[in-house]
N, C-alpha and C positions, 0 to 999 in steps of 0.2 A: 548108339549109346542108349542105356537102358535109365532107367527112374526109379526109386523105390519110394511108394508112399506108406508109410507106416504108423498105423491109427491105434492108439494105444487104451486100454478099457483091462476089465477084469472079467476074466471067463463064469460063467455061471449065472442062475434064472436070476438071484436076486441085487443082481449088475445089469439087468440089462434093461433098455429106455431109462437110464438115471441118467447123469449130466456125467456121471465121471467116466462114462462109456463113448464120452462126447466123441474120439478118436473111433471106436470102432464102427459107430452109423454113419460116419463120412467116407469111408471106403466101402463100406456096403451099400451106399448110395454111389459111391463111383462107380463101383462093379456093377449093377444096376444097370446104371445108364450109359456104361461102355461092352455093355453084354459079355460080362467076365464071369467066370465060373468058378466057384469057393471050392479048394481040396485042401485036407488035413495035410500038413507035413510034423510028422512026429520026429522026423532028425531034427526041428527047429524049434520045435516047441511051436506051431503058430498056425494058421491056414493064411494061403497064400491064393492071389489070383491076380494070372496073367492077362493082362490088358494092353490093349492098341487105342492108342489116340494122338490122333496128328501124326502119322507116322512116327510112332513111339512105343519103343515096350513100357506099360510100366507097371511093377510087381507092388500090388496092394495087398498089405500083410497086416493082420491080426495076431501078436505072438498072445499066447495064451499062459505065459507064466505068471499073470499078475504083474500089477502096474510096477511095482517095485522094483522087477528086475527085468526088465522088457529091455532091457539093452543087450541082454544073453542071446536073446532069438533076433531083435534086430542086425545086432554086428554079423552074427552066423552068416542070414541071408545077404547082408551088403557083400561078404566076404566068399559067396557060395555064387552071386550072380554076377558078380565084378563090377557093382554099381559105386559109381564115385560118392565120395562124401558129400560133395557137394550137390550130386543130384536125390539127394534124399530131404524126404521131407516129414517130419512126425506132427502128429497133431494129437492133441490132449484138452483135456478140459483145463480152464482157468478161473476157478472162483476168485479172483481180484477182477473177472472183466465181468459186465452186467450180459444175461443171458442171451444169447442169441448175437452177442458181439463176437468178431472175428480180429487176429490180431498177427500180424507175421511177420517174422523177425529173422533175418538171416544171420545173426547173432545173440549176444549177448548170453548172460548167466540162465541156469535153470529156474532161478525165480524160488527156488526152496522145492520147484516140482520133483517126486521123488522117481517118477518113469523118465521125466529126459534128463535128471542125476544118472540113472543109470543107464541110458542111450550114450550119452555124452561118454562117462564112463569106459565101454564097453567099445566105441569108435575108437 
């Protein structure tokens, strides 16, 4: 069974190191440190990269259509890799949580967030 971590942020220079990219330096640090390789997929909108950890595939994506509608490219790849809903996982920034806090909810509403409005959506 495979994984999808899906870290969501806005393509482009003056997105990146801000908070709201919070999703995309968390799988660029995964990829990092489970020696996974970044390649464009333009059928998805996203760059994606294949990773092993604990005997596990699990595909760390960056869709690149902007945070608004990043459920376009995530549903694709859920839909492309046959990864369960349930083993997906999206991470976003949260300006209600004080910086550097971490918070993970295997439910509940989007919170008014407008990228897992459109994950959720797009599942």
């Amino acid at each position: 069974m495979s994984y999808l971590i899906a870290g969501l942020g806005n393509p482009g220079a003056e997105y990146v190191r801000t908070r709201h990219n919070a999703g995309f330096m968390l799988v660029e640090k995964l990829a990092d440190a489970w020696s996974a390789s970044w390649e464009e997929a333009p059928r998805f909108e996203a760059s994606v990269a294949r990773a092993r950890h604990g005997g596990r595939v699990i595909w760390l994506v960056r869709p690149l259509t902007y945070m608004n509608a990043s459920g376009e490219s995530v549903a694709a790849l859920v839909r492309y890799y046959r990864v369960p809903v349930t083993q997906v996982l999206v991470v976003v920034d949260d300006a209600d949580l004080p910086l550097g806090s971490v918070r993970m909810r295997p439910d509940g509403s989007s919170g008014g967030h407008h990228g897992l409005d459109s994950v959720e959506t797009h599942l």
